[in-house]
mmCIF file of the N, C-alpha and C atoms, coordinates in Angstrom:
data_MODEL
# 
_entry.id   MODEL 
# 
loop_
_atom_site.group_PDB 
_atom_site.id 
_atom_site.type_symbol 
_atom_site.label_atom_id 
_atom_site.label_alt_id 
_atom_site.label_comp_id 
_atom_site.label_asym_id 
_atom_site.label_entity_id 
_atom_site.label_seq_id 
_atom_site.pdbx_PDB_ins_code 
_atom_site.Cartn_x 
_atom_site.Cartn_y 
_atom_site.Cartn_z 
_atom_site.occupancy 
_atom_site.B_iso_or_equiv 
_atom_site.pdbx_formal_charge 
_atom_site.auth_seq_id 
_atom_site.auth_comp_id 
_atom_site.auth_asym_id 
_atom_site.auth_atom_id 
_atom_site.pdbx_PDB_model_num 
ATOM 1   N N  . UNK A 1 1  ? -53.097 3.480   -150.668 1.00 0.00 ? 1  UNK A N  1 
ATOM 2   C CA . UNK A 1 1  ? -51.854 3.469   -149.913 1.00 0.00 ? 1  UNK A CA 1 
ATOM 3   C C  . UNK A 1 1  ? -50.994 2.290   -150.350 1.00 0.00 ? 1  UNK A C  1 
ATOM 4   N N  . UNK A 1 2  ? -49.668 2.305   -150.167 1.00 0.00 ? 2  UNK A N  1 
ATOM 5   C CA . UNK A 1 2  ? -48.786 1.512   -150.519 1.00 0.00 ? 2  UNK A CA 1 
ATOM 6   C C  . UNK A 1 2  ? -48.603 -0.132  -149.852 1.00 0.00 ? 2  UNK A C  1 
ATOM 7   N N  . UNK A 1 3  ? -47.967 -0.802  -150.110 1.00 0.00 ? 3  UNK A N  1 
ATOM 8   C CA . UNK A 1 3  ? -47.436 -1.690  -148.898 1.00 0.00 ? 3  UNK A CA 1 
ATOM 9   C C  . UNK A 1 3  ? -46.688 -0.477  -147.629 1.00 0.00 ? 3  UNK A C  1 
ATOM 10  N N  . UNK A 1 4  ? -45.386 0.104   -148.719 1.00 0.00 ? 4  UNK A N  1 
ATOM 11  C CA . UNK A 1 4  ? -44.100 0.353   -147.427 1.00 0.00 ? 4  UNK A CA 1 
ATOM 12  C C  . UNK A 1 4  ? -44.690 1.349   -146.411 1.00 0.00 ? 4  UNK A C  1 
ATOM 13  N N  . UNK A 1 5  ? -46.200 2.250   -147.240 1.00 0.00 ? 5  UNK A N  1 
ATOM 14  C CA . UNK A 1 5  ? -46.452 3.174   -146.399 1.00 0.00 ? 5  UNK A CA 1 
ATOM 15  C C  . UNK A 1 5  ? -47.610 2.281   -145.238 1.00 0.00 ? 5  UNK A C  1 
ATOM 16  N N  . UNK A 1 6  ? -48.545 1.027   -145.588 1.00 0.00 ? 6  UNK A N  1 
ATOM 17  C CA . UNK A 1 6  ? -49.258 0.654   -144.634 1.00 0.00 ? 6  UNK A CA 1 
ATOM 18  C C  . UNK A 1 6  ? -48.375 0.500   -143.602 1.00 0.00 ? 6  UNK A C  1 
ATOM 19  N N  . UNK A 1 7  ? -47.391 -0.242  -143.687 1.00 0.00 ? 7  UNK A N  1 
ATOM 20  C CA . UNK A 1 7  ? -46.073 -0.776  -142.546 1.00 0.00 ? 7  UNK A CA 1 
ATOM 21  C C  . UNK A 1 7  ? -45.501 0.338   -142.106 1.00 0.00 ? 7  UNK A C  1 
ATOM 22  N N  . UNK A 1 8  ? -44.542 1.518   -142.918 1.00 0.00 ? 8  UNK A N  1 
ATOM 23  C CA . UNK A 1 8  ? -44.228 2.417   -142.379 1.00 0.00 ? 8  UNK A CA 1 
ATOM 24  C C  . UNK A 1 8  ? -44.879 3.222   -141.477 1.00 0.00 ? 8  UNK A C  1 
ATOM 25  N N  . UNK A 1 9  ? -46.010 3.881   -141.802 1.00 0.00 ? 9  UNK A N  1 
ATOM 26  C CA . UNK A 1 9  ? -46.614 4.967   -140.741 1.00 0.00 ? 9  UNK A CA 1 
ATOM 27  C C  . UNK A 1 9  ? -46.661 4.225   -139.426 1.00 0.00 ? 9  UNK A C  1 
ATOM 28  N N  . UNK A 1 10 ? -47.500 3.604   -139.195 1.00 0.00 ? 10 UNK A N  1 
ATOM 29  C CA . UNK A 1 10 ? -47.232 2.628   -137.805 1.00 0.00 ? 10 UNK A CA 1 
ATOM 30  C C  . UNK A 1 10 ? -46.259 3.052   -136.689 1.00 0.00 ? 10 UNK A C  1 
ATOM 31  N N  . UNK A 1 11 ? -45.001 1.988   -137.738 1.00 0.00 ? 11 UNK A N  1 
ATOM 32  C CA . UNK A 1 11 ? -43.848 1.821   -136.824 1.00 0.00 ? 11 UNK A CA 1 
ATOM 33  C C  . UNK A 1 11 ? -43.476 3.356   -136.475 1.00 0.00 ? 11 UNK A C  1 
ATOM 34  N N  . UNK A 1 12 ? -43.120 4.768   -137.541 1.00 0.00 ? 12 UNK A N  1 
ATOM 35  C CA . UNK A 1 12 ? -42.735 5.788   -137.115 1.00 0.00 ? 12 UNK A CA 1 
ATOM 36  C C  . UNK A 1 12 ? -43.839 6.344   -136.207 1.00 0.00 ? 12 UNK A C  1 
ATOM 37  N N  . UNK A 1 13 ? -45.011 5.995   -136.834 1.00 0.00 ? 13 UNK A N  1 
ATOM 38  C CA . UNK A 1 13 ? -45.862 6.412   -134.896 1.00 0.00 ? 13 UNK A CA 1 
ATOM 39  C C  . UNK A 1 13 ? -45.358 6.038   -133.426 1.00 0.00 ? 13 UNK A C  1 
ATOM 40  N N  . UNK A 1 14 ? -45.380 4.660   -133.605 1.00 0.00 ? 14 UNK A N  1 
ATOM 41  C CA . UNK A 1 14 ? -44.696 4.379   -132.275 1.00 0.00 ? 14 UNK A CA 1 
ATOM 42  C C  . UNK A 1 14 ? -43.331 4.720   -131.531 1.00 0.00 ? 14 UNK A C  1 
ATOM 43  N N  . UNK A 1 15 ? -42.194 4.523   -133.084 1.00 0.00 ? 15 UNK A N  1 
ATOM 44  C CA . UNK A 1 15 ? -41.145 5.446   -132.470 1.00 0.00 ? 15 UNK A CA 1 
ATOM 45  C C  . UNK A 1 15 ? -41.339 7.038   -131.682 1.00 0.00 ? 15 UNK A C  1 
ATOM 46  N N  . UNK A 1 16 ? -42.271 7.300   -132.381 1.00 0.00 ? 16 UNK A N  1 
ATOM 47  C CA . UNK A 1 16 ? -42.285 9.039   -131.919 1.00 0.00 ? 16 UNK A CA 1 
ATOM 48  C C  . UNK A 1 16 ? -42.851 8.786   -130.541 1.00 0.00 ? 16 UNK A C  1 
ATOM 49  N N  . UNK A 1 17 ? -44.142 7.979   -130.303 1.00 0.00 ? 17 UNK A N  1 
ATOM 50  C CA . UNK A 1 17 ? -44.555 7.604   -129.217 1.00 0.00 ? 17 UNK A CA 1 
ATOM 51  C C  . UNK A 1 17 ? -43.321 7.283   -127.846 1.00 0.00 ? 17 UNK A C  1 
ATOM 52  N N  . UNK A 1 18 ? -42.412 6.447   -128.612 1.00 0.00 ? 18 UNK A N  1 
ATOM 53  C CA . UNK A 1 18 ? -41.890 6.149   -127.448 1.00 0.00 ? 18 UNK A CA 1 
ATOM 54  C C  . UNK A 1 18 ? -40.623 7.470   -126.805 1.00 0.00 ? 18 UNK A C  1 
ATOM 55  N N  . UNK A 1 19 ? -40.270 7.840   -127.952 1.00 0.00 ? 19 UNK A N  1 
ATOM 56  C CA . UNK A 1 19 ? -39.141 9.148   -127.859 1.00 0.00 ? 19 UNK A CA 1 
ATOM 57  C C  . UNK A 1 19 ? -39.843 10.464  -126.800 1.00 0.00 ? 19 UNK A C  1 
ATOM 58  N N  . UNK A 1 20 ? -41.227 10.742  -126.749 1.00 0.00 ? 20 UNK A N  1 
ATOM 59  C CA . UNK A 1 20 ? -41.631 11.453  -126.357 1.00 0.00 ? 20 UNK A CA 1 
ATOM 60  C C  . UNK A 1 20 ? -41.453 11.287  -124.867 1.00 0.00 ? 20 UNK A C  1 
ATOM 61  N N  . UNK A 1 21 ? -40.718 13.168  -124.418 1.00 0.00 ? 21 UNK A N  1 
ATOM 62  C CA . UNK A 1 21 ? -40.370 12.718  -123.196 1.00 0.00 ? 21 UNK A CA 1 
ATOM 63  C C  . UNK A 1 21 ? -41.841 13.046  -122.133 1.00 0.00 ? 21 UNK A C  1 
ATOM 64  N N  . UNK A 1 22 ? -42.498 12.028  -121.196 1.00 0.00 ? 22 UNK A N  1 
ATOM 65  C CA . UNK A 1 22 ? -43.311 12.278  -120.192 1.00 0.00 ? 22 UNK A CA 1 
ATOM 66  C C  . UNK A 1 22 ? -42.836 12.758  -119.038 1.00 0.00 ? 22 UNK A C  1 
ATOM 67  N N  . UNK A 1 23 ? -43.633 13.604  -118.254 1.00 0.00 ? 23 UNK A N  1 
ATOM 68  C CA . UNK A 1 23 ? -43.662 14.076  -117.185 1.00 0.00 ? 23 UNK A CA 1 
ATOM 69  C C  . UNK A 1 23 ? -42.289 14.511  -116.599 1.00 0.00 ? 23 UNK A C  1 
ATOM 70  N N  . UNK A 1 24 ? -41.431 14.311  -115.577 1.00 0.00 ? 24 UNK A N  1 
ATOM 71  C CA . UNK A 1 24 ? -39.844 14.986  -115.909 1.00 0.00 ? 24 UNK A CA 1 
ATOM 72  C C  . UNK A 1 24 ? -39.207 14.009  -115.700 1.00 0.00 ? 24 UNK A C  1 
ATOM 73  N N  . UNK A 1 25 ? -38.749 13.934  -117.131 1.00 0.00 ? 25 UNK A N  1 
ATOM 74  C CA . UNK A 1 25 ? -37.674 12.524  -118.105 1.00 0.00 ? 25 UNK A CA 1 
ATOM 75  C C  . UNK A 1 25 ? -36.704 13.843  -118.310 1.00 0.00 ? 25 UNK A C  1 
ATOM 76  N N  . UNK A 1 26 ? -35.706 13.164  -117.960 1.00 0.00 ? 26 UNK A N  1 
ATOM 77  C CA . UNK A 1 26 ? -34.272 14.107  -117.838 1.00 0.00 ? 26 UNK A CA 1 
ATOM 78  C C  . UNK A 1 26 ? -33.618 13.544  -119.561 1.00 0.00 ? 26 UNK A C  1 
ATOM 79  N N  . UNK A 1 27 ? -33.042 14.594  -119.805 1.00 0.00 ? 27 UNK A N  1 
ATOM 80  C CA . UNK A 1 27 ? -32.339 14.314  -121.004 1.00 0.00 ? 27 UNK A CA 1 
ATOM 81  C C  . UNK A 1 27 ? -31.252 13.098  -120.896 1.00 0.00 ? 27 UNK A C  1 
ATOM 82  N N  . UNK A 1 28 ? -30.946 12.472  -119.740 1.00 0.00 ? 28 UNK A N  1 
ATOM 83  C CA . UNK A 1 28 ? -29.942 12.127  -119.826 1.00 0.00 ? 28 UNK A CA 1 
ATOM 84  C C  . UNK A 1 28 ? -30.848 10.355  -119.811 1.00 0.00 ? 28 UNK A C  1 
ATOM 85  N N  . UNK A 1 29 ? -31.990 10.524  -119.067 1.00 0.00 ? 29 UNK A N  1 
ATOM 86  C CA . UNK A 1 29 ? -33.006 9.240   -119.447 1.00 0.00 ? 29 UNK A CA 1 
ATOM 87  C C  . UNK A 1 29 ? -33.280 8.784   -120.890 1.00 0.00 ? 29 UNK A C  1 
ATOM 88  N N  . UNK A 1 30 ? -33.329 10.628  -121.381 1.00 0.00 ? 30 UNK A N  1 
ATOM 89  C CA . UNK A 1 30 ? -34.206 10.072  -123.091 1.00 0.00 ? 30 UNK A CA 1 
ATOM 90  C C  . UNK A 1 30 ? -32.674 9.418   -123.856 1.00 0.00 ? 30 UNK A C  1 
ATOM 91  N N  . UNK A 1 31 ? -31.852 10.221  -123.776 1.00 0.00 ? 31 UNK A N  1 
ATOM 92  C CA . UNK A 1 31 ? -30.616 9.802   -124.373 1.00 0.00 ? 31 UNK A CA 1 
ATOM 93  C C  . UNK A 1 31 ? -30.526 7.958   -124.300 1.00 0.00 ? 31 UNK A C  1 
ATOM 94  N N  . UNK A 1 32 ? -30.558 7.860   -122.865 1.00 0.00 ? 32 UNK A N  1 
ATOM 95  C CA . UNK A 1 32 ? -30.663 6.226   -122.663 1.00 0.00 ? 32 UNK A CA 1 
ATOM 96  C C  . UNK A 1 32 ? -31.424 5.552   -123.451 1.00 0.00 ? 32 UNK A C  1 
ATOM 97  N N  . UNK A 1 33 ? -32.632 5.359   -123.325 1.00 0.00 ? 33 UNK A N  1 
ATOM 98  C CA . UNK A 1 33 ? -33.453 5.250   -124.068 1.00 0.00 ? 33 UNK A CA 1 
ATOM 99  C C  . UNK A 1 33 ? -33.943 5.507   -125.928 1.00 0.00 ? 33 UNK A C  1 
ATOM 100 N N  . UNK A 1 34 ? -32.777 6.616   -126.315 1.00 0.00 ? 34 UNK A N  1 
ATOM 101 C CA . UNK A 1 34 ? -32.585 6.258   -127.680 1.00 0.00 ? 34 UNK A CA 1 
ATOM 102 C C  . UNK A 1 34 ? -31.548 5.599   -127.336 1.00 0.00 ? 34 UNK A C  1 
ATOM 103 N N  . UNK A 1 35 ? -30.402 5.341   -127.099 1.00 0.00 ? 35 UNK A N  1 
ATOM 104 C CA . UNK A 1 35 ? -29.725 4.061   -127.475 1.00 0.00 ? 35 UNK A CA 1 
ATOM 105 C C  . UNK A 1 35 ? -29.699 3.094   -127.573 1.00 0.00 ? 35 UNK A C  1 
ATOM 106 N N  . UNK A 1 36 ? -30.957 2.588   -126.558 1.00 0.00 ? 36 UNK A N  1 
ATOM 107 C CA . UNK A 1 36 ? -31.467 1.363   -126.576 1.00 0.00 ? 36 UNK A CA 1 
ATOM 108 C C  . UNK A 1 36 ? -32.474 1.151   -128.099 1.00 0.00 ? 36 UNK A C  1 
ATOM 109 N N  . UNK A 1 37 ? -33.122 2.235   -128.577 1.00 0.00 ? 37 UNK A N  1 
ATOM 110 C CA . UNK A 1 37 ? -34.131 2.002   -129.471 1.00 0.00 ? 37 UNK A CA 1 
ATOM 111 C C  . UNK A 1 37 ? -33.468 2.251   -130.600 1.00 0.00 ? 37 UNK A C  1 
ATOM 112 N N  . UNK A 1 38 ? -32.328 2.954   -130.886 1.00 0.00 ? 38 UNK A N  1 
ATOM 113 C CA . UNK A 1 38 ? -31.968 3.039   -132.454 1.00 0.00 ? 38 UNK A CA 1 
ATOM 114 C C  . UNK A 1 38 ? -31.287 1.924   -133.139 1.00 0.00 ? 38 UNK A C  1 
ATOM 115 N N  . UNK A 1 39 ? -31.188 0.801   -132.666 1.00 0.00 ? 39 UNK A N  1 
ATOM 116 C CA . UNK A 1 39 ? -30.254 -0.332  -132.734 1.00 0.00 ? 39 UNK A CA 1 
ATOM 117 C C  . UNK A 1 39 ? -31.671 -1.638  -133.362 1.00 0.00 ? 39 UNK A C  1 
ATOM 118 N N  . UNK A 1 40 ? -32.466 -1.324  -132.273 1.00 0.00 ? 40 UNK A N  1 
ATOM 119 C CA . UNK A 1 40 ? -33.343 -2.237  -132.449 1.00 0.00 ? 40 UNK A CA 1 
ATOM 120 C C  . UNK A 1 40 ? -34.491 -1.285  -134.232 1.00 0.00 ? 40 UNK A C  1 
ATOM 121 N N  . UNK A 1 41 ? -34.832 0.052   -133.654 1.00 0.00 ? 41 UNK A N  1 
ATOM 122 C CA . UNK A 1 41 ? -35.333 0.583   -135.091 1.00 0.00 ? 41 UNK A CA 1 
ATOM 123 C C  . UNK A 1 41 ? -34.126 0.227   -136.540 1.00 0.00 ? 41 UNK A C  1 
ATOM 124 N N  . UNK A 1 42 ? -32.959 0.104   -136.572 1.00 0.00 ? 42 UNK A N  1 
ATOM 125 C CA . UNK A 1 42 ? -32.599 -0.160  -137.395 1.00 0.00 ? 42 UNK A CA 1 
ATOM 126 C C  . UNK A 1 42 ? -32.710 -1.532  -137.711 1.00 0.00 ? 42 UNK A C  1 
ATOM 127 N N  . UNK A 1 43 ? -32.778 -2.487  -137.054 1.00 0.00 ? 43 UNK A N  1 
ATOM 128 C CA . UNK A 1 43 ? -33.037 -3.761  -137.312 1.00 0.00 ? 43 UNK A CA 1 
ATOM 129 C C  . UNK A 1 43 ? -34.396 -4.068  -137.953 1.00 0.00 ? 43 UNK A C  1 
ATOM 130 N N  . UNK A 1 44 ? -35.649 -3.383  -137.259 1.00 0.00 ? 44 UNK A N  1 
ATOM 131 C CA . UNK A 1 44 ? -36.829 -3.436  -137.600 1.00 0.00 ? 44 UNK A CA 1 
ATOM 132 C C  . UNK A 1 44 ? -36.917 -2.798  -138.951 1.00 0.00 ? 44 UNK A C  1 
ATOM 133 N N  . UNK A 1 45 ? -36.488 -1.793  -139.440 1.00 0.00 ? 45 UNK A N  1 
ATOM 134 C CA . UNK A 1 45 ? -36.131 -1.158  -140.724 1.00 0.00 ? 45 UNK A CA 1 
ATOM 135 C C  . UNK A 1 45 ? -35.805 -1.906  -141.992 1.00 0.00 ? 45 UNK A C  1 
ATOM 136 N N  . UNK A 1 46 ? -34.717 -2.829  -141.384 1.00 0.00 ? 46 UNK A N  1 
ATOM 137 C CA . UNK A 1 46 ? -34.186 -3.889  -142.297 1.00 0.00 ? 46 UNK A CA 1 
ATOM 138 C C  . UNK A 1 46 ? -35.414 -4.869  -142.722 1.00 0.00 ? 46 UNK A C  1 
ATOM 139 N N  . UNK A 1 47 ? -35.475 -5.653  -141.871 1.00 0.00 ? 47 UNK A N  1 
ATOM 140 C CA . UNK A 1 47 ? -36.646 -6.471  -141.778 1.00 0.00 ? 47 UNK A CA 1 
ATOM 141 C C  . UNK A 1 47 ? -37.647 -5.996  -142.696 1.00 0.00 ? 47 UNK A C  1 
ATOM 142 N N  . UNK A 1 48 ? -38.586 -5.466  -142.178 1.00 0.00 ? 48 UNK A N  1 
ATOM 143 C CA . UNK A 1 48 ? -39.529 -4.652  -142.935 1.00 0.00 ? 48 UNK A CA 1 
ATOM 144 C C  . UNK A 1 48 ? -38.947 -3.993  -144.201 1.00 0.00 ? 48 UNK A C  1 
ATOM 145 N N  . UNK A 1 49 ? -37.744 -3.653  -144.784 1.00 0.00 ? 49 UNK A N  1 
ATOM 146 C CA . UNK A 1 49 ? -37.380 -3.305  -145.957 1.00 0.00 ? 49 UNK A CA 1 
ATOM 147 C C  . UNK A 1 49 ? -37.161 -4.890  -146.854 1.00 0.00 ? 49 UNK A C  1 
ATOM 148 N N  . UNK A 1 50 ? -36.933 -5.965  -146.535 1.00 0.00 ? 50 UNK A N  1 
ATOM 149 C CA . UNK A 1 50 ? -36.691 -6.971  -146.913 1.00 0.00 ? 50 UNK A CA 1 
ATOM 150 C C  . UNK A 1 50 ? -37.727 -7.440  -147.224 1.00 0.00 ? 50 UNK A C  1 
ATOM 151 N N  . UNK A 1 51 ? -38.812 -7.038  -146.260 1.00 0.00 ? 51 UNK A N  1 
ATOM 152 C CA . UNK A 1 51 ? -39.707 -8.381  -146.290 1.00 0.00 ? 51 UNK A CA 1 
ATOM 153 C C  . UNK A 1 51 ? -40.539 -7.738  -147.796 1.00 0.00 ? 51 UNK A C  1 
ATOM 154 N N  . UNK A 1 52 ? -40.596 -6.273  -147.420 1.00 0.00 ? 52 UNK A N  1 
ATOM 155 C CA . UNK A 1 52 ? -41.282 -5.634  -148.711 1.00 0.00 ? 52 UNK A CA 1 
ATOM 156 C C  . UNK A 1 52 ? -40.943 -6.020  -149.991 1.00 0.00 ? 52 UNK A C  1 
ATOM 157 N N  . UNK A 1 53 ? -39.508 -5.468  -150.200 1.00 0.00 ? 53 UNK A N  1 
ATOM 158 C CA . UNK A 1 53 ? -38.687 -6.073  -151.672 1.00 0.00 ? 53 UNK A CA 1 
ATOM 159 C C  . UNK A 1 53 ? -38.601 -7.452  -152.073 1.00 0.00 ? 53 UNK A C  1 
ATOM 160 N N  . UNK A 1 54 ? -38.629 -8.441  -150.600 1.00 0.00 ? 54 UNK A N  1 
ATOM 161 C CA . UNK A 1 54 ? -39.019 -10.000 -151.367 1.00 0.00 ? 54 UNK A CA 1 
ATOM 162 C C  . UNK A 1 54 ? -41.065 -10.030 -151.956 1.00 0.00 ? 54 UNK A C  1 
ATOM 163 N N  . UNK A 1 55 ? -41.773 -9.222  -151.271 1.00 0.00 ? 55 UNK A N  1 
ATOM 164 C CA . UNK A 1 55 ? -43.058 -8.995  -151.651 1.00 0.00 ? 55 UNK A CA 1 
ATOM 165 C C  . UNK A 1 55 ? -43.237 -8.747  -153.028 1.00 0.00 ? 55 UNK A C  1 
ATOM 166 N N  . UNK A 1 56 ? -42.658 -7.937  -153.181 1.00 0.00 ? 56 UNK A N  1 
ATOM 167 C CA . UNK A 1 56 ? -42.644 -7.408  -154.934 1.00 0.00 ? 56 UNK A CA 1 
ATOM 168 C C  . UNK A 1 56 ? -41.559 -7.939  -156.054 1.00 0.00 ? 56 UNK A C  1 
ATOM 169 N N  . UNK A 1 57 ? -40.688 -8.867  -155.363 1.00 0.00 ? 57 UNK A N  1 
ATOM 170 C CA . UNK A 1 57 ? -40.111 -9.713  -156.349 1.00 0.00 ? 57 UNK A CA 1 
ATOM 171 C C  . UNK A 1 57 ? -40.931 -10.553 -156.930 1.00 0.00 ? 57 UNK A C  1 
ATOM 172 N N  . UNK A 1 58 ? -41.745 -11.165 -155.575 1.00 0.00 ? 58 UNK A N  1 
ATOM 173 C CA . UNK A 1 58 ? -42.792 -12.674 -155.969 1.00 0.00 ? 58 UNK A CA 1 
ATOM 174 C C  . UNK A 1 58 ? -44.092 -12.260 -156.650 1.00 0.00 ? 58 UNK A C  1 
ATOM 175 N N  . UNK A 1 59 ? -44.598 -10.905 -156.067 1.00 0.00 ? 59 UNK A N  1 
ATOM 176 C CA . UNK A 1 59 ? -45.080 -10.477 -157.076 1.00 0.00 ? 59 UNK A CA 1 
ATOM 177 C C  . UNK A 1 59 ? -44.882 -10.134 -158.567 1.00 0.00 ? 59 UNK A C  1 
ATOM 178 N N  . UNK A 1 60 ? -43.999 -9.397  -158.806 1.00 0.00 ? 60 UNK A N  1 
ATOM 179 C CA . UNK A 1 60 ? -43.247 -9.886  -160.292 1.00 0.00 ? 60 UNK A CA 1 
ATOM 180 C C  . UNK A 1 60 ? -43.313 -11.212 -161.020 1.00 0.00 ? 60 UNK A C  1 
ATOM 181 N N  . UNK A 1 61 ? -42.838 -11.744 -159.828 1.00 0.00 ? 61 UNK A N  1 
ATOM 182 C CA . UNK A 1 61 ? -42.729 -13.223 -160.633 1.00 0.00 ? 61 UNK A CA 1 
ATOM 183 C C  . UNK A 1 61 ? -43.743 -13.983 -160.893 1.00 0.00 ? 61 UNK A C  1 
ATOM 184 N N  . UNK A 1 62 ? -45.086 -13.272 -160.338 1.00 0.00 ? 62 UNK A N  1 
ATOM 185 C CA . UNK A 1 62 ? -46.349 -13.974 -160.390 1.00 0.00 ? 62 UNK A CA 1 
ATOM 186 C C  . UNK A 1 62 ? -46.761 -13.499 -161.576 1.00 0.00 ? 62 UNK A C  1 
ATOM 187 N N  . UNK A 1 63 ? -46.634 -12.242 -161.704 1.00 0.00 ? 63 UNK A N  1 
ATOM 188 C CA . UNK A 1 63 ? -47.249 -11.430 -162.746 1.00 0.00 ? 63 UNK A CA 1 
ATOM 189 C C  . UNK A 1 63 ? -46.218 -11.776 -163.941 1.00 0.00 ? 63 UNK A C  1 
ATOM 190 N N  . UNK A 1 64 ? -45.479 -12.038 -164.299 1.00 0.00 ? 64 UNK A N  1 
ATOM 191 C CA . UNK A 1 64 ? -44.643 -12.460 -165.451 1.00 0.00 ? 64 UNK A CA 1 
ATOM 192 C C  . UNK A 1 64 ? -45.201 -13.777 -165.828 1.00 0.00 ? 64 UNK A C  1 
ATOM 193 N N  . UNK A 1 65 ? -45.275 -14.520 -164.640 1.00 0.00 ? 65 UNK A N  1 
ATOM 194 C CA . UNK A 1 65 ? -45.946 -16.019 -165.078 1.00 0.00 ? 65 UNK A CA 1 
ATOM 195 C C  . UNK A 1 65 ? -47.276 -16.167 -165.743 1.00 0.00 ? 65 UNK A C  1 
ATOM 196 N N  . UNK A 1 66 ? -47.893 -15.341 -163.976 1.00 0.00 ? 66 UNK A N  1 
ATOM 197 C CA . UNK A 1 66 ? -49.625 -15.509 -164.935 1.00 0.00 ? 66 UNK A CA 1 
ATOM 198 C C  . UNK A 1 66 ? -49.994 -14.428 -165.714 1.00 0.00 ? 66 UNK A C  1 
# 
């Protein structure tokens, strides 16, 4: 398995986890509730896309050196 996929699967588990509506969650709850979470998943996205691509820069740069 990859880096992006160890990190990825996870987080899209939990998103799905949390999107899932329980017991009677009105559409107008879940709606709430993605708005609150797509703001913060895009942030977490970033992050985790950054942190990966600085991973494999320094890796590069290790592997060019040594």
């Amino acid at each position: 398995m990859t880096t992006s996929m160890t990190i990825g699967i996870p987080i899209v588990v939990a998103i799905f986890r949390l999107l899932q509506p329980v017991g009677g969650r009105t559409i107008g709850r879940l709606r709430e509730r993605v708005r609150v979470l797509v703001p913060f998943v895009l942030a977490l996205a970033f992050v985790v896309l950054a942190t990966i691509g600085y991973l494999e820069v320094v890796a590069s740069l290790l592997e060019f050196v040594g």
